[in-house]
C-alpha positions in Angstrom: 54.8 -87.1 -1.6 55.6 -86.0 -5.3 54.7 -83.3 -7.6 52.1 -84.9 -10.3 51.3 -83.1 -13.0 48.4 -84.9 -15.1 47.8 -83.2 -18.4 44.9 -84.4 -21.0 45.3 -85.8 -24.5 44.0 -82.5 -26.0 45.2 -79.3 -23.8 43.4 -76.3 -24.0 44.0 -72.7 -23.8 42.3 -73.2 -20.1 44.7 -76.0 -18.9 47.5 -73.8 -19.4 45.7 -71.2 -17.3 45.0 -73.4 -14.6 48.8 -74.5 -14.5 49.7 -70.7 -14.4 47.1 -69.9 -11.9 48.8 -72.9 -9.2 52.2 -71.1 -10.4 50.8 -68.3 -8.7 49.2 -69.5 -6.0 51.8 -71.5 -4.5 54.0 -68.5 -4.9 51.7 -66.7 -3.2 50.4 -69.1 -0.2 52.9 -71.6 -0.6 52.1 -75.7 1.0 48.5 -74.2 2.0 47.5 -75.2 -1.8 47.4 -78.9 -2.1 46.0 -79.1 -5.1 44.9 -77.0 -8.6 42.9 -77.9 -11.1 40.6 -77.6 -14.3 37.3 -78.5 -12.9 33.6 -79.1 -14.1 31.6 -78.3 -10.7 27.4 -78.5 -10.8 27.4 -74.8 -9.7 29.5 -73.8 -13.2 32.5 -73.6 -11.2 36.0 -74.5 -13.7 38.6 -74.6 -11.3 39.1 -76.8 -7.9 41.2 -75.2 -5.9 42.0 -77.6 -2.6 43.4 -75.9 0.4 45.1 -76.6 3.7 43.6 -73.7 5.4 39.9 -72.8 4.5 40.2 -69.8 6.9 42.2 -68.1 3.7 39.2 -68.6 1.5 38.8 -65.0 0.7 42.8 -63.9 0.6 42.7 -66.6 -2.5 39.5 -65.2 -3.5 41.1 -61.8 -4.3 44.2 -63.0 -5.4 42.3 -65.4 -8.7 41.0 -61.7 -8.9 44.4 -60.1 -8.8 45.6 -63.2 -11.4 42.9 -62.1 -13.8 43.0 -58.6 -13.8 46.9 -59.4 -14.6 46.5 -61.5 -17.8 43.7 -59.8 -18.6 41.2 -62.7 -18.3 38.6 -61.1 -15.6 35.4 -63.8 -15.3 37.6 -66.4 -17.4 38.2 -68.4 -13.4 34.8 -69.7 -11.7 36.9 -71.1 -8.9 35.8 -74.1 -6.3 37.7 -73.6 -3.3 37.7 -76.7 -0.8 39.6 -78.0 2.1 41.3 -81.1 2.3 38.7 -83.1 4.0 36.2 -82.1 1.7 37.8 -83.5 -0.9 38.2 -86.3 0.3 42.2 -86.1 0.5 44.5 -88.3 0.8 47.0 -86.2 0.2 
């Protein structure tokens, strides 16, 4: 497996948070993130965050709240966090 890093045509103030936030979070729960990203969920959620472990769901909870109180963005993340089967991984 490779690192992919898909970017859009136009990137946005957001996409460049998203990229930090996965900066972070890998740092911080290393190979239990699979996968970050800017996200458009039904429930207003802007980031999907898919994990290996679902039984850390709040740990990475506080810590997007620990990321935003850091640059100052508090509310900015409306995460989605999953688990690999619900997304549908293949990863």
């Amino acid at each position: 497996m490779t690192l992919q890093i898909i970017l859009p045509d136009c990137i946005t103030e957001m996409d460049k948070t998203v990229l930090r936030l996965a900066e972070f979070l890998i740092d911080r729960f290393g190979n239990v993130i699979v996968r970050v990203e800017r996200f458009d969920g039904w429930d207003g959620s802007n980031v999907r965050i898919v994990v290996r472990d679902i039984g850390l769901l709040e740990e990475i909870i506080k810590a997007i709240g620990e990321f935003e109180a850091k640059l100052g963005i508090t509310g900015t993340i409306i995460p989605s966090v999953v688990s690999e089967d619900e997304a549908g991984c293949v990863c």
